[in-house]
C-alpha positions as CSV (number, residue, x, y, z in Angstrom):
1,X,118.3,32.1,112.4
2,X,116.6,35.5,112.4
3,X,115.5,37.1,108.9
4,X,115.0,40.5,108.3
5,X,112.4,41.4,105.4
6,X,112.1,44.6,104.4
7,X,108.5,45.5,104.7
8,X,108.4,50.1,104.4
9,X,107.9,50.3,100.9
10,X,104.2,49.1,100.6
11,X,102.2,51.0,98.3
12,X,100.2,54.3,100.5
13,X,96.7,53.8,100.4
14,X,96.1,57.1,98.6
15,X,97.9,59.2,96.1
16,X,100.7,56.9,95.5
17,X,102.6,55.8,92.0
18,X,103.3,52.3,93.5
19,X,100.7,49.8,93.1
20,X,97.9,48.9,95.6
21,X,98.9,45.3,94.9
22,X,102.4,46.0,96.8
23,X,101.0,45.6,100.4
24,X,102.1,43.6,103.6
25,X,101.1,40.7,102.3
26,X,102.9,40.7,98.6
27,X,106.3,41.5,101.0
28,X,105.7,38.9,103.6
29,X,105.1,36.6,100.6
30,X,108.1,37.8,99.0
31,X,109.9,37.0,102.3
32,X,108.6,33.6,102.7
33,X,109.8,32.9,99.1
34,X,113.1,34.1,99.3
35,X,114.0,32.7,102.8
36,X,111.6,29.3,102.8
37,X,109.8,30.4,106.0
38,X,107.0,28.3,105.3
39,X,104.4,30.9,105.4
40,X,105.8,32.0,109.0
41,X,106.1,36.1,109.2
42,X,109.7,37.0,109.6
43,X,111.5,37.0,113.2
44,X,111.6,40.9,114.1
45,X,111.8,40.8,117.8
46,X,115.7,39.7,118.1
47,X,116.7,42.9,115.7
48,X,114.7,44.9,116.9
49,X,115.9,44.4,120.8
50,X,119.9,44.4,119.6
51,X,119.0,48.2,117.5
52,X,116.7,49.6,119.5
53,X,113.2,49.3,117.4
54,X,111.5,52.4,117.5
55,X,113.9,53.8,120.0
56,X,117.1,53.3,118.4
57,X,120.3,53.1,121.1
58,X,121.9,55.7,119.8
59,X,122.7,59.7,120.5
60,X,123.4,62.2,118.5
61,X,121.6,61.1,115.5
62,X,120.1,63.8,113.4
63,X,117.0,62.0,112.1
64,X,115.4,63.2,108.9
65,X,112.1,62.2,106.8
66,X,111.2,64.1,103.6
67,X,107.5,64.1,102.5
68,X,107.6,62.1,99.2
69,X,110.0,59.7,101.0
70,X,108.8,56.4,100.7
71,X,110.7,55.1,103.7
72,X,108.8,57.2,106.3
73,X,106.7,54.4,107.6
74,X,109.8,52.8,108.9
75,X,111.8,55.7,110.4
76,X,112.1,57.8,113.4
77,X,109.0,59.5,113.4
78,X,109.8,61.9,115.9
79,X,112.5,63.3,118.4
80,X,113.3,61.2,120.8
81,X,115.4,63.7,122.9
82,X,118.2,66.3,122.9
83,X,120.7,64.2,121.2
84,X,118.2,62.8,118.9
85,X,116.1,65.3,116.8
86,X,113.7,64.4,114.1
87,X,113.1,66.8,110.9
88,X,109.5,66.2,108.3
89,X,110.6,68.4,105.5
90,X,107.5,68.8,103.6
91,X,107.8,70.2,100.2
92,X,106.9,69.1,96.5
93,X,109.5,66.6,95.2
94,X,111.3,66.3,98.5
95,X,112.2,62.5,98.7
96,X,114.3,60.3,99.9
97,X,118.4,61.6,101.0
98,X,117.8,64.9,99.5
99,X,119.7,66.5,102.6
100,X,122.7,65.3,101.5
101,X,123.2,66.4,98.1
102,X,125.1,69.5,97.9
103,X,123.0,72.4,98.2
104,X,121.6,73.6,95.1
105,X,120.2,77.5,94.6
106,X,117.0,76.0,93.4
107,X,116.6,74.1,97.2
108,X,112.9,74.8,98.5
109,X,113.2,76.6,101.4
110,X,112.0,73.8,104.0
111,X,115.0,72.1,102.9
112,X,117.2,74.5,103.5
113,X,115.7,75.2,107.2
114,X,116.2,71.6,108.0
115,X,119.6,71.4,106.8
116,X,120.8,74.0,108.8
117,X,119.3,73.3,111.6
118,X,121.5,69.6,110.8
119,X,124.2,71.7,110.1
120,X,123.8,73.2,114.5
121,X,123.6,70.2,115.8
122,X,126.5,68.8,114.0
123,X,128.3,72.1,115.6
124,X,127.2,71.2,118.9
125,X,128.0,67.9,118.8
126,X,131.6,68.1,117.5
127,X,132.6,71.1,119.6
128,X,131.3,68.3,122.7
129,X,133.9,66.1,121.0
130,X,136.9,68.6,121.1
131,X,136.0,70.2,124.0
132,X,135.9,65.9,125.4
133,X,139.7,65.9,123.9
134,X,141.4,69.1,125.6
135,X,140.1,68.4,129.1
């Protein structure tokens, strides 16, 4: 049986709020004591073949990191082709989902960039799809 652990949020080494104590080794440990794996780390290798890993099998995915996002460390860290794009949006307070709020007059402006550039490929990619249903 495969486990999956969820290991991104460990504590930055500098400039974080999380505690340095929240490492790989406090999640592993949390692991093992949830799933009784004996001190084993968890399986990765199955999950990560079926998804992809670090190259996801997928295509038109807009992929999108903010810098105060936690999560980062286990995201798309970069574009991985046409129908994949990556977007840092790097602004004070810009954390995790903030592209999908409903836009807001007080939205830094790297926000805004990246969610229209979202906003184009989304375009592009759904005029594909109608275009894909006339023919």
């Amino acid at each position: 049986m495969t486990h999956v652990c969820l290991v991104a949020q460990v504590a930055p080494a500098e400039g974080s709020l999380r505690s340095s104590l929240v490492n790989l080794s406090y999640a592993f440990e949390q692991c093992d004591r949830i799933f009784n794996l004996g001190g084993k780390k968890p399986e990765t290798t199955a999950i990560n073949r079926m998804f992809g890993g670090a190259r996801p099998k997928a295509g038109r995915v807009f992929f999108t990191d903010f810098s105060d996002d936690p999560w980062q460390q286990a995201s798309v860290r970069r574009e991985l082709g046409p129908d994949q794009p990556y977007e840092l949006v790097t602004c004070d307070g810009c954390g995790h989902c903030m592209d999908f709020h409903a836009p807001q007059p007080t939205d830094p402006q790297p926000l805004i960039d990246a969610r229209s550039r979202f906003e184009r490929y989304v375009a592009e990619w759904l005029g594909e799809v109608d275009e894909a249903l006339v023919a």
